[in-house]
N, C-alpha and C positions, 0 to 999 in steps of 0.2 A: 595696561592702565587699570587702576583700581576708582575708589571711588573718591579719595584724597587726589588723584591725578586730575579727578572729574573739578572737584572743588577748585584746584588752579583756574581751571578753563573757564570758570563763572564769576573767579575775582580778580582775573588780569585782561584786559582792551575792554570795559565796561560792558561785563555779562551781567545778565540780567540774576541779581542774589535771590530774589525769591523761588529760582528752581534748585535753590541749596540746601532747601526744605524738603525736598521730595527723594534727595540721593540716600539719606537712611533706611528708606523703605523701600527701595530699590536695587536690585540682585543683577546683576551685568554679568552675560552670557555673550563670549566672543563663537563666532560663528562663519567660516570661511564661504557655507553657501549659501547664506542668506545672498538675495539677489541685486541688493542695494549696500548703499555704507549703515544703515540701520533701519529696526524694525521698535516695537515695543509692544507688550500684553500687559492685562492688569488680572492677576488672579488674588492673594491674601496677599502680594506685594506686585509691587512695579517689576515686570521683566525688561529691561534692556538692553538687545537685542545688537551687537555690532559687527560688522564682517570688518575684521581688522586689514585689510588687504584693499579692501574700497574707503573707510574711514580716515587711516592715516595718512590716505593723498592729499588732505586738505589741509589750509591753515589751522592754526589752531580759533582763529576766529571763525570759521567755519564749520569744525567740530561743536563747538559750540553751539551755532546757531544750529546744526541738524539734533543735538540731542534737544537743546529748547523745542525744538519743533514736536521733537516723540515725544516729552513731557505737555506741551499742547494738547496732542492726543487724548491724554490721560484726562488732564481738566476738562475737556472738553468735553470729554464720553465718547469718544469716539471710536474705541474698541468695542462699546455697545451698540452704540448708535447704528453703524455701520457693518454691523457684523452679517452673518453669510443670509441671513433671513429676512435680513433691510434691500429696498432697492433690489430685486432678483433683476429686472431688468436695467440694471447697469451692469457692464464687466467690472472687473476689479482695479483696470488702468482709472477708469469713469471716479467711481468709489474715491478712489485714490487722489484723483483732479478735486472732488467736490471735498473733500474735507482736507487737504493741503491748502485748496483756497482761501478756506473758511479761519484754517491756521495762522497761514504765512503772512496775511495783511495785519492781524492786531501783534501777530510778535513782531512786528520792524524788522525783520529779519529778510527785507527786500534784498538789500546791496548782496547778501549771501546767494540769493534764491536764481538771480540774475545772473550772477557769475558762475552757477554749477548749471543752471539751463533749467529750472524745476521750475513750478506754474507761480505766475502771478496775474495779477485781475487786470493789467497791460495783457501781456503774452495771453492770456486766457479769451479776452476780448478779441482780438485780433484772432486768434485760431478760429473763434466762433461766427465771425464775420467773414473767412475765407471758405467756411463751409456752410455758410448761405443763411447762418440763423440771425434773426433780424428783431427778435423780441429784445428786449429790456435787461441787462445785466449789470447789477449795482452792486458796488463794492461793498463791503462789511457785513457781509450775509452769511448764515448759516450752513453749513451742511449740508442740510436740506433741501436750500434753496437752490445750489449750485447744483444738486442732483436731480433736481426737477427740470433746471435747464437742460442737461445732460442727457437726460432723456429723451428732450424733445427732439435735441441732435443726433442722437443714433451715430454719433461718429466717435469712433476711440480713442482718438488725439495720441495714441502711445508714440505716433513720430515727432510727436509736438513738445513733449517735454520729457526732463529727465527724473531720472525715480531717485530723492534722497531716503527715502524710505520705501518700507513695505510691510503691507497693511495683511500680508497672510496670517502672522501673528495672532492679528484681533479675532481669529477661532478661537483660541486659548484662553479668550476675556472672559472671566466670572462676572455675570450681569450684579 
């Protein structure tokens, strides 16, 4: 798949056109052991990161919504934000919860997220209530905010959801 493959995937079942803007400056590296169906870095261009072996198990409406998600990343900062020097005491499952959270709710990209088993601020709720935390957790929050929760629970939820990405990558980020 190249990056006019990519373009299909953003103008057929109503993808979202303004990550059609981003596919020129970005360089697509298929990668058999990346640990997920995708990863992404940002150095003088977008890396986009695919294990074509976990990727093309999905729809193509669901390709989509996980490369949307790695391009979230990018707008969001969050190969900086989150990078190995942020948050030491979170693991990198944690890391991974808190800024998938902060993603998956503003890109609509529910119905996807649901169906592959990856975090949403339901699923997210619920794991945090089973493991006794009892503060306050509100949808459309940052990063940040989800990683402060994160911390207070000291639990790593890795049985709790699945990984559409992976954030090892975000070493490679040029801040």
């Amino acid at each position: 798949m190249n990056n006019l493959d990519f373009v299909s995937l953003f103008l057929n079942d109503g993808g979202n056109e303004f990550f059609l803007h981003l596919l020129p400056l970005t360089k697509i590296t298929y990668d058999s052991k990346l640990p997920a169906p995708a990863g992404v870095s940002v150095t003088s261009k977008i890396n986009l990161f695919i294990n074509p072996e976990l990727f093309f198990k999905y729809t193509p409406r669901q390709q989509r919504d996980i490369v949307t998600h790695e391009f979230g990343h990018v707008i969001m900062q969050h190969t900086i934000r989150g990078g190995k020097d942020k948050f030491t005491n979170l693991s990198p499952m944690q890391k991974n919860i808190a800024a998938d959270l902060a993603i998956n709710q503003i890109l609509g990209i529910d119905d996807t997220i649901e169906e592959i088993g990856g975090v949403n601020i339901s699923r997210f709720s619920e794991a945090l209530n089973q493991a006794g935390y009892s503060g306050e957790c509100l949808p459309f929050q940052s990063f940040e905010y989800y990683a402060q929760i994160l911390s207070k629970v000291q639990q790593d939820f890795s049985d709790k959801f699945s990984q559409i990405d992976d954030h090892d990558q975000w070493e490679q980020s040029e801040s």
